[in-house]
N, C-alpha and C positions, 0 to 999 in steps of 0.2 A: 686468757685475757680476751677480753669481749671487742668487737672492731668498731666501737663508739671512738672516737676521739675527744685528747682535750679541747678545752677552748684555748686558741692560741698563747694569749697570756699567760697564761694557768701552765699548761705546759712549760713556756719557757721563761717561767718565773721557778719553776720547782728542777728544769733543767740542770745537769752538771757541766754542760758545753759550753765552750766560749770558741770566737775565732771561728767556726765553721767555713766562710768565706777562703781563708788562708789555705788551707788544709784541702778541699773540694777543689782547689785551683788546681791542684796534681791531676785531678781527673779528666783534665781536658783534653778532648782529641788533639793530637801532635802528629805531625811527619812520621812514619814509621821507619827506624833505624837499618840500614844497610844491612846489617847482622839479623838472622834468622836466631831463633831461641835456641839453644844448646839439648831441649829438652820437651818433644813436642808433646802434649798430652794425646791419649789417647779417644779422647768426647767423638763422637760422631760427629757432633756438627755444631761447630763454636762460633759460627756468624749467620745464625737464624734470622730470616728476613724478621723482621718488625709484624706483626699481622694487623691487618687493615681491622680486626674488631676493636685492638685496642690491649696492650700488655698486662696481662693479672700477675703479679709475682705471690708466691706463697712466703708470709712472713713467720718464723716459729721460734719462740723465745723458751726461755725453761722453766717459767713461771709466772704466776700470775704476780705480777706490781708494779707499782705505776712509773718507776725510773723504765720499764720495758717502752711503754707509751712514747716516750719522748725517741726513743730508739724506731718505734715504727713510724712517727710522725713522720721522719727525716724523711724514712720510705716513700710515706704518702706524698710529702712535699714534690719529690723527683718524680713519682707515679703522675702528679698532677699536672708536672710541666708539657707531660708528655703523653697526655691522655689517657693514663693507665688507672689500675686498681690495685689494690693490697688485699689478700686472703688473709688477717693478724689469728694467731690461734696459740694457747699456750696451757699444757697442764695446771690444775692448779696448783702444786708444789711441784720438786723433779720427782719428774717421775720416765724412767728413759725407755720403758715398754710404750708408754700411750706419746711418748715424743715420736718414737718410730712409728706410731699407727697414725699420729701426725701429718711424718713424714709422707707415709704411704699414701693417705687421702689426697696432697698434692699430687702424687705421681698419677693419681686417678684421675683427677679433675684436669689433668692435662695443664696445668700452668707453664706461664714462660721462662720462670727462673724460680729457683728458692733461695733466698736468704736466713740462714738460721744459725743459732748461737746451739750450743751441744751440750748436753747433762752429762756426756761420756762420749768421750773424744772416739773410742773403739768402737761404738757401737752400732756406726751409720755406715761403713765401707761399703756394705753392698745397695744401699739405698740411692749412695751419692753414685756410685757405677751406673745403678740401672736406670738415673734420673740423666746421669750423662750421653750413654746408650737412645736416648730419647730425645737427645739436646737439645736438655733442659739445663742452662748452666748452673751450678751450685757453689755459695758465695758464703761463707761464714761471717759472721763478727761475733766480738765482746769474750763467744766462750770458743774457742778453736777445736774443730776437729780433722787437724793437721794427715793425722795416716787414713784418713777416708777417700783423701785422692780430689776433696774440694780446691777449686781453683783461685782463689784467695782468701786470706784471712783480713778480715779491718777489725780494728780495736786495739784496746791499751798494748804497750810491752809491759805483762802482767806481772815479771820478776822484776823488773826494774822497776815497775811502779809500787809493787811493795816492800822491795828493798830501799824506798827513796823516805818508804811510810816507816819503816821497820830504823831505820838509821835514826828518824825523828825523835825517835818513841825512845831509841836508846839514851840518847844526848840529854833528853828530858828527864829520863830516870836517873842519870850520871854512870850509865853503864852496870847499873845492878840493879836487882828487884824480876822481881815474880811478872811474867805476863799471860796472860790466853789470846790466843788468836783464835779467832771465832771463822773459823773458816766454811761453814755451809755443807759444801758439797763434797764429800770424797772423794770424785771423778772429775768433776768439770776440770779442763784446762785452767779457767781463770782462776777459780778458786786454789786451786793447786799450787800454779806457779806462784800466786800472788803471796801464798803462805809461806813457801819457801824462801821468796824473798827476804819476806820478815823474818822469818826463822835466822835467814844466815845471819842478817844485819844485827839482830838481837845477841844471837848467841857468840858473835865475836866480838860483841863489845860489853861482853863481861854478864849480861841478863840471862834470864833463864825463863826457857819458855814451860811451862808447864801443862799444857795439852794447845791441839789442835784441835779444835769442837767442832762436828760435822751435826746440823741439823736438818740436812735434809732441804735445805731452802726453806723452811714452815715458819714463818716470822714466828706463831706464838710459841712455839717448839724453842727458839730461839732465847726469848726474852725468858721463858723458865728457866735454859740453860746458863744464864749472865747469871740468876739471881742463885742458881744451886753452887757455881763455881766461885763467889763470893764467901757461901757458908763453907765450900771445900779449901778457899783457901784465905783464911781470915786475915793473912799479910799481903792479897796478890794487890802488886803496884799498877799495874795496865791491862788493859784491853786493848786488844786492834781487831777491829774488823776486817773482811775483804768485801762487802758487800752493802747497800746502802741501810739497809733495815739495822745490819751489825750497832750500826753506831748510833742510833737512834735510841734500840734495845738495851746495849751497854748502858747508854747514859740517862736513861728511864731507870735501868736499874739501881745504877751508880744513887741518885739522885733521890732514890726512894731507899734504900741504906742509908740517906746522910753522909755518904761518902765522897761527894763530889770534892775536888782539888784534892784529894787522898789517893784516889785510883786517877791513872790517867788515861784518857780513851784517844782513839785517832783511828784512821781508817783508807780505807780508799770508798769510791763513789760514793760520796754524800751527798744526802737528798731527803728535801722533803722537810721533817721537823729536826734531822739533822745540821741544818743551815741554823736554827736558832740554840739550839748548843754549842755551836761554834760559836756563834755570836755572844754566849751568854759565858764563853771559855769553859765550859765542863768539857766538851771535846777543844781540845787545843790546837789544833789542824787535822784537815783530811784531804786529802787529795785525788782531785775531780779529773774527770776526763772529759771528753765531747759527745755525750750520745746521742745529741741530734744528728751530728755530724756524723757519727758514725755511720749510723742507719742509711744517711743519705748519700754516703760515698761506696755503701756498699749495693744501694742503685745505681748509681749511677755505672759501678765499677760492671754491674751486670748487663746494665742496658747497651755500654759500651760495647760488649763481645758479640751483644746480637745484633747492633749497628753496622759495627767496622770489623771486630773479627776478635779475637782474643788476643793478640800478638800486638793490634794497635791499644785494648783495652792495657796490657801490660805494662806499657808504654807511656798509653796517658796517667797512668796512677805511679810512673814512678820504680814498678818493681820487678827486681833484677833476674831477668828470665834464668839467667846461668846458674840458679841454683835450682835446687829440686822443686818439686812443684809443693810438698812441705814444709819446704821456708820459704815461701812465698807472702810475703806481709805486709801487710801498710801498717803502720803505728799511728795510733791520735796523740797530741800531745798532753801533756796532764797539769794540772797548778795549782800547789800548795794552797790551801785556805786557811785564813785564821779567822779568829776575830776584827783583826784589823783591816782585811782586805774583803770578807765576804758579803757587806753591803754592798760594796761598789761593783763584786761582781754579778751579783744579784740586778745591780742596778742597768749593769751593760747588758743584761741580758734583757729588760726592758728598753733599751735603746735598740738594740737590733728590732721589737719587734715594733715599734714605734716604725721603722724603714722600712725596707723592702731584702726580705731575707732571701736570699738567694745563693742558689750552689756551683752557679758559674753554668747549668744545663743548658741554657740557650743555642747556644751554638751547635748542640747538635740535634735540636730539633729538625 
């Protein structure tokens, strides 16, 4: 993904976040609690002075497309309050050899923190160690990689948010009928648990899932695979995505079959031409989350530990030292879309930018 940004509008007109303000309010410096953490990390050095040239964070997503964009925006927004920069860089599909060599160029270029979402949750523990060892704090969102020994996660709760899609999708169908989940990635956390989710919700209320589709992230990879699983299965009742392209694809597909209101589609992060299938009801709901917000709570959550120290950064975001540094999470909230509500939310996300969007970062300038 190239480090151009959108034009404000455009961005958070094509956004799936709402609420940002709410949410970012956790991130505010607070009193630090009497009680020391139950569980100190190991980082060399987790309250790095601020450096007088000005903060670069390394930002690294798992692919190239534009719902990533609104996720670095966030970045850039908290970067600018505070006189920083973004390094944005992103494979063109997953690919988790050149995410690692990614990774590695940060470590090179000597940055202040890295924020990145994971193609494979396994396969950065020694990256995030020796970025630690240098500390350099390292901050996940969207795709988690919990056993790398990263010092927080921000982003959706990925089972629940597809078990909230997957329950939808059942109730629609009246608990029977053929689905595919189009799930992308093999590895990524989000893709994963967000399958699972569906999976369970589907298959205990009476559906049948009939594959989990991995394409690699490659949207057009994608959209051939909607259209061959159609021919493979000439009764299948739904589609769910976990990913924004999914539902787009489905229902491009759906819709060039002549099958629209016959196959039912739904998803999680929709985006983009997916906001006008839901409007036009071929997808019947999907369920959005904050990725502006994400992005920017996961600066701020970084800027925080090289402020004030990591203990207060935990603190200000709300999460609960006394578990392992693994379940360490901040959750975004997420909200059903349909036809009926995605104008207006569309519309609030042009009211935010009519104002003055802000993350609550003042204060610790």
């Amino acid at each position: 993904m190239s480090g151009n940004k959108l034009a404000r509008r455009d961005f958070l007109r094509l956004s799936a976040g709402v609420g940002a303000g709410t949410i970012l309010a956790a991130c505010q410096p607070t009193p630090a609690p009497t009680e020391a953490p139950t569980e100190a990390p190991t980082q060399a050095a987790v309250a790095t002075p601020v450096p007088e040239k000005g903060l670069v964070f390394g930002g690294l997503v798992k692919n190239i497309h534009p719902a990533w964009e609104v996720t670095g925006e966030g970045i850039r927004e908290v970067l600018r309050k505070v006189g920083g920069e973004l390094i944005w860089t992103a494979p063109e599909i997953e690919d988790v050899p050149k995410q690692r060599e990614m990774f590695e160029g940060f470590l090179a270029q000597g940055v202040d923190a890295i924020l990145f979402a994971a193609s494979d949750p396994e396969a950065f523990t020694d990256l995030v160690s020796e970025a630690h060892s240098r500390g350099i704090p390292v901050v996940t969102y969207e795709a988690d990689a919990a056993p790398s020994g990263r010092l927080a996660y921000i982003g959706g709760n990925d089972y629940r948010y597809g078990r909230v899609a997957g329950e939808a999708m059942a109730e629609k169908l009246g608990g029977k009928g053929k689905v595919a989940i189009l799930q992308g990635s093999a590895t990524a956390t989000n893709a994963r648990r967000r399958a699972d989710g569906m999976e369970d919700a589907l298959t205990e209320a009476g559906c049948e899932v009939v594959i989990r589709d991995v394409d690699k992230e490659d949207v057009e990879v994608s959209l051939s695979h909607c259209e061959q699983l159609m021919a493979t299965y000439p009764d299948l009742a739904g589609f769910m995505g976990v990913y924004a392209y999914h539902i787009s694809n489905a229902a491009n597909a759906v819709v060039a079959a002549g099958k629209a209101g016959e196959i039912e589609i739904s998803g999680t992060d929709p985006f983009g031409s997916a906001f006008d299938f839901i409007r036009d009801g071929t997808v019947f709901a999907a369920y959005a989350h904050e990725l502006y917000s994400e992005g920017g709570t996961a600066a701020i959550f970084a800027y925080n530990i090289m402020t004030f120290g990591l203990h207060h950064a935990y603190y200000g975001a709300q999460i609960d030292t006394s578990l392992p540094v693994s379940e360490r999470k901040l959750f975004m909230p997420d909200i059903k879309l349909t036809k009926d509500n995605v104008d207006g939310f569309l519309a609030y996300q042009d009211e935010l930018l009519e104002g003055k969007w802000g993350f609550g970062i003042d204060p610790l300038e």
